[in-house]
C-alpha positions in Angstrom: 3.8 21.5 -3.0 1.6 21.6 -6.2 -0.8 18.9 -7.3 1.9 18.3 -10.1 4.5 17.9 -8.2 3.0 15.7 -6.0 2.8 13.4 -9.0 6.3 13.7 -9.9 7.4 13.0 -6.1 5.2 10.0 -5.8 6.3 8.9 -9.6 9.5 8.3 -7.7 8.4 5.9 -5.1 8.4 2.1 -5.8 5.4 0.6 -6.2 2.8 3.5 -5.8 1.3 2.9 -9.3 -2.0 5.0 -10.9 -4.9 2.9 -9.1 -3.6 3.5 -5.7 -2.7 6.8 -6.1 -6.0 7.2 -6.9 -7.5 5.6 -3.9 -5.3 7.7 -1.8 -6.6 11.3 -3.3 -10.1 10.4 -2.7 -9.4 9.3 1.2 -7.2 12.3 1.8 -9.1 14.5 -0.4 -5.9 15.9 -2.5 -2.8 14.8 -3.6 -0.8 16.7 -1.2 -2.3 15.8 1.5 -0.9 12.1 1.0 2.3 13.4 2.0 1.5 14.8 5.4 -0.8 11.1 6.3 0.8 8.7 8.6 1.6 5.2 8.2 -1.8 4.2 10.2 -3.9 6.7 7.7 -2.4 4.6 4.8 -3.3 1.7 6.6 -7.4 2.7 5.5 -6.7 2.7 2.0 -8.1 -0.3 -0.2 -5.4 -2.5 -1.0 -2.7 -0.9 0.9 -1.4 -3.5 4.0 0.7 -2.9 6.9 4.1 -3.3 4.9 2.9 -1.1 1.9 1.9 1.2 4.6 5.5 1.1 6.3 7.1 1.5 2.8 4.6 3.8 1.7 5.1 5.9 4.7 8.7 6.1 4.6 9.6 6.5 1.3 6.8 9.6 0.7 8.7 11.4 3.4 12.2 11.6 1.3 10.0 12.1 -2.0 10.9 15.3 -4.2 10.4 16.6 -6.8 12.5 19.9 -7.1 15.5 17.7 -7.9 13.8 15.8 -10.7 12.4 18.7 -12.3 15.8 20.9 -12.4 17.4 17.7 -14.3 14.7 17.4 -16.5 15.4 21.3 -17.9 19.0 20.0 -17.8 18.3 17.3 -20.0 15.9 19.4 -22.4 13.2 16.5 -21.3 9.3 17.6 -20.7 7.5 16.2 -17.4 3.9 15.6 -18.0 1.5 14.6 -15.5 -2.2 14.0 -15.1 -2.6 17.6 -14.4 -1.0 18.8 -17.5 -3.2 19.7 -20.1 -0.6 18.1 -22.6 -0.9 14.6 -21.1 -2.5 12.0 -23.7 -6.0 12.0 -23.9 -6.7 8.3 -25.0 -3.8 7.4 -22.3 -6.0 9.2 -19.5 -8.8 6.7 -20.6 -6.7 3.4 -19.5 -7.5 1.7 -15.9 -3.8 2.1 -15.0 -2.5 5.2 -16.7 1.4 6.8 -15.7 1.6 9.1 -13.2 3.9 11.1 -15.2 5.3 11.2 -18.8 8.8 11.9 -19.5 9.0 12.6 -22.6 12.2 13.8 -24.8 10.7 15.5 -28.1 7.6 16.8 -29.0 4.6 16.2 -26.6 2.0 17.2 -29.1 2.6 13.7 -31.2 1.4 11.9 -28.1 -2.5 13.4 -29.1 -2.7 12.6 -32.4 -4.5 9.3 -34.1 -1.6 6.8 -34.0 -1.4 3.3 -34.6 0.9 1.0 -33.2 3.5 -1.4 -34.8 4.9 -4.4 -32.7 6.1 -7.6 -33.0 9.2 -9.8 -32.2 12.4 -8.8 -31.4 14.0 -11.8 -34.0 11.7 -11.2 -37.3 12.3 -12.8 -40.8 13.6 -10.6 -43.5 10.2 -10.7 -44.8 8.6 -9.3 -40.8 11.6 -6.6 -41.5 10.5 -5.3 -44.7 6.7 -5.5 -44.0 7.0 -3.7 -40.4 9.2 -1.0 -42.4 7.1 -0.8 -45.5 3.9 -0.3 -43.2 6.2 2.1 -40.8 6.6 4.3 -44.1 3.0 4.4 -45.1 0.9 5.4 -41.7 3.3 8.0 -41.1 3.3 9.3 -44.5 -0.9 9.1 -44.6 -0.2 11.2 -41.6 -0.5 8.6 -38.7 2.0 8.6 -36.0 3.9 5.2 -35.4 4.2 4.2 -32.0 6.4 1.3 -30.8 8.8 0.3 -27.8 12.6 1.4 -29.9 13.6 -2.5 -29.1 15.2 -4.3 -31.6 13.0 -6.0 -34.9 9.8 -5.6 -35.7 10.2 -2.2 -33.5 13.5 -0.6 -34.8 11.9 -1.8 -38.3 8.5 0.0 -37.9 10.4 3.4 -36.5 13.3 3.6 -39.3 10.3 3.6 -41.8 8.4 6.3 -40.3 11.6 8.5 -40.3 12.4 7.6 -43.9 8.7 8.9 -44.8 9.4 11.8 -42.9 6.6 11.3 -40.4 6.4 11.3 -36.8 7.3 8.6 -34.5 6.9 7.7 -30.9 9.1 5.4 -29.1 7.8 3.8 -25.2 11.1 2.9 -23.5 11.2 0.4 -20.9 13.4 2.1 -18.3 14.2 6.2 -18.0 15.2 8.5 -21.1 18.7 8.4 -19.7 18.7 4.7 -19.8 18.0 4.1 -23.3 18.1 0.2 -24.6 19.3 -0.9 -26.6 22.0 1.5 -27.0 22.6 1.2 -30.7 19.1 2.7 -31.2 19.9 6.1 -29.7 20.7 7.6 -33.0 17.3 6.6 -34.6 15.8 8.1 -31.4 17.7 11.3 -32.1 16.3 11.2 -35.6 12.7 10.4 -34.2 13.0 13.5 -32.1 14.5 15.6 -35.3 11.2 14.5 -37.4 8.8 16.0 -34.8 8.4 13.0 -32.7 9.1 11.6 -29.6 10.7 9.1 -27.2 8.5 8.4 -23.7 9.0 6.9 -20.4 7.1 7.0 -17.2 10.8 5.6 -15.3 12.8 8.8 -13.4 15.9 9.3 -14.2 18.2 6.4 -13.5 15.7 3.7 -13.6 17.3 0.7 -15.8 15.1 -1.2 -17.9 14.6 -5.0 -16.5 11.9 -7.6 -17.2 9.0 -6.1 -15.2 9.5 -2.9 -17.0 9.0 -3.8 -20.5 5.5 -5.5 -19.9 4.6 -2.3 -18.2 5.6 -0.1 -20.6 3.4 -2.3 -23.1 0.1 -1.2 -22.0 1.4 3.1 -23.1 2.1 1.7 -26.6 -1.5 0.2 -27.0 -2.8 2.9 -24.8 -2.2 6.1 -27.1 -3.2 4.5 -29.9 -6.6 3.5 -31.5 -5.1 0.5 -33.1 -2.5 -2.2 -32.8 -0.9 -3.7 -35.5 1.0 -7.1 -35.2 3.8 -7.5 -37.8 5.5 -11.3 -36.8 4.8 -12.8 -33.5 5.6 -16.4 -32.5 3.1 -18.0 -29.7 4.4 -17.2 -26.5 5.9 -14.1 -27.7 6.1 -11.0 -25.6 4.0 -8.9 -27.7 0.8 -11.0 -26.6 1.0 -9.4 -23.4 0.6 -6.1 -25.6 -2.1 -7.1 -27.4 -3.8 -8.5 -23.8 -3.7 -5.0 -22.5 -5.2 -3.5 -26.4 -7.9 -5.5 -26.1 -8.7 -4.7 -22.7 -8.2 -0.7 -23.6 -11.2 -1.4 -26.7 -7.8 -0.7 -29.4 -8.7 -2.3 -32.5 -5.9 -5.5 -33.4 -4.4 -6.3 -36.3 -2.2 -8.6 -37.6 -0.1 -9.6 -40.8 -0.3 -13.2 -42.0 2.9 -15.1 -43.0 4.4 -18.1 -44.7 2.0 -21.1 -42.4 5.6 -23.1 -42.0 7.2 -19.7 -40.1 7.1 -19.6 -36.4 7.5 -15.9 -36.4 3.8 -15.7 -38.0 2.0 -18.5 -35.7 1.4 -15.6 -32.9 -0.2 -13.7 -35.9 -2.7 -16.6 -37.3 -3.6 -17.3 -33.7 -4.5 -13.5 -33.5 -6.6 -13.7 -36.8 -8.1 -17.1 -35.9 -9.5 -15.7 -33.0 -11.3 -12.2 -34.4 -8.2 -10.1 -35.3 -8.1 -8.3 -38.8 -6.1 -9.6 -41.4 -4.1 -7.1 -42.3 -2.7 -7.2 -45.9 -2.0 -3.2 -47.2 -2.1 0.1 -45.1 -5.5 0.9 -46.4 -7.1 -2.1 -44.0 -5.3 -0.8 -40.8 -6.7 2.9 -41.4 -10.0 1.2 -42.1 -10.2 -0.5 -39.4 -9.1 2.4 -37.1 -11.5 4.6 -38.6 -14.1 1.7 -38.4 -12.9 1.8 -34.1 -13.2 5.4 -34.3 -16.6 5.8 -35.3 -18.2 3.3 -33.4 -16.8 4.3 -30.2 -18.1 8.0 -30.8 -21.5 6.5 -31.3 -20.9 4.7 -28.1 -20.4 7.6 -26.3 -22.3 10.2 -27.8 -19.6 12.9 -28.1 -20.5 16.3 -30.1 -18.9 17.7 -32.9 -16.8 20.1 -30.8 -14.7 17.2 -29.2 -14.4 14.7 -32.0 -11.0 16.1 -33.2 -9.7 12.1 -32.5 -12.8 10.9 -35.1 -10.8 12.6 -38.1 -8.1 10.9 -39.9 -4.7 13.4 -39.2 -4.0 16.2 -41.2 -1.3 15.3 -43.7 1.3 17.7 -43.9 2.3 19.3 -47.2 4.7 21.2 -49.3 4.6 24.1 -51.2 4.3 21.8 -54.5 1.9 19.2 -53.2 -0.9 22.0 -52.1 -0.4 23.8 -56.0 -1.1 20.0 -57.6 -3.9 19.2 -54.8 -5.7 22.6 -56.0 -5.9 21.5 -59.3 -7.3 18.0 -58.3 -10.7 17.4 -59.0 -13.6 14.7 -57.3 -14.6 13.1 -60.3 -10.7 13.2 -61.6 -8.0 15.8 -63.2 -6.0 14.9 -66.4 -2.2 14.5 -65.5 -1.3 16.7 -67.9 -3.9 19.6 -66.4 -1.7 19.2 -63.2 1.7 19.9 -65.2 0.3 23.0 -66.8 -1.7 24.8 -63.9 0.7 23.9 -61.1 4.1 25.3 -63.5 6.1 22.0 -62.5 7.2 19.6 -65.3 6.1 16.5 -65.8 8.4 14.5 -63.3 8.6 16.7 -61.0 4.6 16.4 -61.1 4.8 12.6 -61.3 7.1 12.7 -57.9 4.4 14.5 -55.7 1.4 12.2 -56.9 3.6 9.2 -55.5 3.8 11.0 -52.7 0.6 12.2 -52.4 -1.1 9.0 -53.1 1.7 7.1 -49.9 -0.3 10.1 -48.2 -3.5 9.0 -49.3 -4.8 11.7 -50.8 -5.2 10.9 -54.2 -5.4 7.9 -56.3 -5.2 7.1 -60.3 -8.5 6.2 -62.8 -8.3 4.7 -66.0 -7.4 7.4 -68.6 -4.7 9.1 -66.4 -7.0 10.6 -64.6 -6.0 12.2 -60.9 -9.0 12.2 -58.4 -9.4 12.8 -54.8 -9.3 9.7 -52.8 -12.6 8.7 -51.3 -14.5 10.6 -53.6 -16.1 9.8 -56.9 
């Protein structure tokens, strides 16, 4: 047995979360070596007691992983562990991080700067259109949306980064083969199709209840630098999300709403006590680039492993790169763009809305094109 699939056998064991696996390694000085301890040996581990022990004990002896694995490859799914050089590195970070990551789609958009969108699962037309609207513009500025596929604010928040074309990343709250609600499986499939993907740290056949979907709450926060609250009432459920972003140092953000709405009371107790007010999707990347930068002074990382620090690379089309060629700092005449890129007029017009949802450019007096963030 491998260190990895160690991880994947004990993944499978009720229970045995990150911290005590943890504790565990360093006493028996691997991971594999857990399995061939005795129920007395467990009994020396910090926080383990004699019925842990006997459960621990038992249930390690039946644990595989060979079984799991061959299903996965069935099921086209990806196990990651802590091993893996694939697994999350913001997620590694967190006190209490899964011991494995199934994950259905592409494992890359798990290690890209990503914010999170959340909120209640009964939002106002008005929590609908601003979680979509601000679904639509992070992923097109090249930010990967990350939410828990439930129904609202989250279904809202994923359906606009599809429609912009960007990636998406959904935290279930049981296994992939379990997906809930149901009627969201074809906007996973689409998630998948656009180059994101849909997570869960359950093996196959666990079904979501109410102790997994807090859980799963601290992977949304976790693999991003900032959490965005859309509508929220006071005792909602995404609190507990924004409890665990606070505690991971993720920046929080929330959207204020009419002051009579009980869907927006959650969001002005947020802002009352330090949150950012969150009105367009140039304050979240602000503020997550504000995060971003002070946590690399905090820790004093080089050049060479600051990829995180940079805002994403935006992906573009043939067109958009001929137009952004032609765009100068100080700013490009529109009609400069039409002739030097060959495209007509509206066909030029098109790819500066685009380009400006993408953040990239913005418009100065005169017509004028310019790069955005520069003068």
């Amino acid at each position: 047995m491998t260190e990895r699939e160690a991880l994947i056998a004990m993944n499978r064991v009720s229970g045995l979360g990150a911290i005590t696996v943890k504790r565990m390694a360093e006493r028996f000085g691997s991971l594999t070596a857990v399995f061939e301890v005795s129920e007395g040996d467990l009994l020396g581990v910090q926080g383990i007691g004699p019925e842990k022990a006997r459960q621990f004990a038992e249930d390690l002896k039946g644990a595989r992983s060979d079984d799991e694995l061959a299903l996965a490859a069935k099921k086209g799914v990806k196990l990651v562990t802590w091993v893996d050089e694939g697994y999350p590195a913001l997620l590694k970070q967190i006190a209490d991080p899964p011991l494995v990551l199934y994950v259905a789609g592409q494992v890359s958009a798990l290690d890209v700067p990503a914010v999170a969108v959340i909120g209640t699962r009964h939002p106002t037309v008005y929590g609908r259109e601003t979680a979509r609207r601000f679904g639509f513009q992070l992923a097109a500025a090249g930010y990967v949306v990350v939410s828990g596929l439930a129904s609202g604010i989250d279904t809202e928040a994923h359906v606009g980064a599809v429609q912009a074309k960007g990636r998406s990343v959904a935290v279930l709250g049981g296994a992939l083969d379990r997906l809930f609600p149901r009627e969201n499986a074809g906007l996973a499939r689409d998630m998948v199709a656009k180059g994101g993907a849909v997570v869960s740290e359950y093996p196959f056949g666990r079904q979501p209840d109410r102790q997994t979907f807090p859980m799963r709450n601290r992977i949304v926060s976790g693999l991003c630098k900032g959490v965005l609250v859309v509508e929220a009432p006071l005792n909602s459920g995404t609190m507990i999300t924004v409890g665990q972003a606070l505690d991971q140092n993720r920046a929080v953000m929330a959207v204020p709403g009419r002051i009579d709405s009980p869907a927006s009371q959650g969001c002005h107790k947020l802002v009352r006590e330090g949150a950012r007010l969150v009105t367009s999707v140039d304050d979240v990347i602000e503020e997550v680039q504000d995060l971003l930068t002070g946590m690399r002074r905090e820790q004093g990382r080089g050049a060479a492993d600051g990829a995180v620090d940079r805002r994403p690379d935006v992906p573009l089309s043939a067109e958009e790169r001929r137009v952004m060629a032609l765009v100068e700092s100080e700013g490009t005449p529109a009609d400069v763009l039409v002739r030097g890129s060959g495209l007509d007029a509206g066909q030029v017009n098109a790819l500066l809305i685009g380009l400006q949802l993408k953040r990239l450019v913005r418009l100065l007096p005169g017509g004028l094109v310019a790069r955005r963030g520069e003068s």
